[in-house]
C-alpha positions as CSV (number, residue, x, y, z in Angstrom):
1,X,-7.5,19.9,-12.0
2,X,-7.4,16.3,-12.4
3,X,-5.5,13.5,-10.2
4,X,-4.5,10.9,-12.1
5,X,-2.6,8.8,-9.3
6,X,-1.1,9.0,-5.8
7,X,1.9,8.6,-4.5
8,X,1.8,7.6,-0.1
9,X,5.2,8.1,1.7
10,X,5.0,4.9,3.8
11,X,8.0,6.0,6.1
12,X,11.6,6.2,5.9
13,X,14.9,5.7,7.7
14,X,16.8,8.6,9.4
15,X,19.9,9.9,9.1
16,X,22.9,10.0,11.0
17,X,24.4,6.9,13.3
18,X,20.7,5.7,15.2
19,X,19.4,5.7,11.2
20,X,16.0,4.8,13.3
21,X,12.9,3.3,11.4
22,X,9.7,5.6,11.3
23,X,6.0,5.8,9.3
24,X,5.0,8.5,8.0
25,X,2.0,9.5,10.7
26,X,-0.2,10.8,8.3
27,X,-0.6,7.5,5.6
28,X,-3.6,5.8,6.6
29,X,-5.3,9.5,5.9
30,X,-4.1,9.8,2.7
31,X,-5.2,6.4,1.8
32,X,-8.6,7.1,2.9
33,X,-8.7,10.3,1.5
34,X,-7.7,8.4,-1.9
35,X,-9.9,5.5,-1.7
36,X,-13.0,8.1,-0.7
37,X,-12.2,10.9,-3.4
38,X,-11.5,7.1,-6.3
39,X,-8.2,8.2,-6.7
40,X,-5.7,5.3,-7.2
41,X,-2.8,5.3,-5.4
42,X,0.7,3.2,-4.2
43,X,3.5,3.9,-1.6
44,X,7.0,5.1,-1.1
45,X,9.7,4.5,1.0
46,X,12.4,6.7,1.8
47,X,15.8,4.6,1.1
48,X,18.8,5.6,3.2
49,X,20.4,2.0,3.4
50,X,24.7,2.2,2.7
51,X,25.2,-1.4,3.7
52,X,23.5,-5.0,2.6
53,X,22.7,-5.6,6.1
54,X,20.9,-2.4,6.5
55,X,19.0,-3.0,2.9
56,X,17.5,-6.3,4.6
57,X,16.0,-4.5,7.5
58,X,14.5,-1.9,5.1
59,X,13.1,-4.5,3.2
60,X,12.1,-6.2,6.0
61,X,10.4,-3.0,7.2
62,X,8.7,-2.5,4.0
63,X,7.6,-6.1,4.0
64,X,6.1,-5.8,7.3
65,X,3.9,-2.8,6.5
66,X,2.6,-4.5,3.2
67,X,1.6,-7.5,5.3
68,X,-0.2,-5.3,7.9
């Protein structure tokens, strides 16, 4: 079997009224898994903004961990 690309779940927002922020514990593994085995690879983010004020945090999360 071949892998042709990657595809890293960064984190995501919960559900329900807290709708709390989290990363997914096991990324940096799976990017140095990827970068070891050549494999490329990008992220995802689990979206569950319903307002514009909550899609400027996520992006603000996501931001945040592509500056880290």
């Amino acid at each position: 079997m071949h892998i042709n690309y990657v595809y890293i779940r960064i984190g995501g927002r919960g559900y329900g009224e807290e709708g709390n922020f989290y990363t997914d514990p096991d990324f940096q593994k799976f990017i140095d898994e990827c970068e070891f085995l050549g494999i490329p690879y990008g992220f995802y983010y689990i979206d569950e903004a319903i307002t514009e004020e909550e899609i400027d945090e996520e992006v603000k999360f996501i931001e945040d961990f592509l500056n880290k």
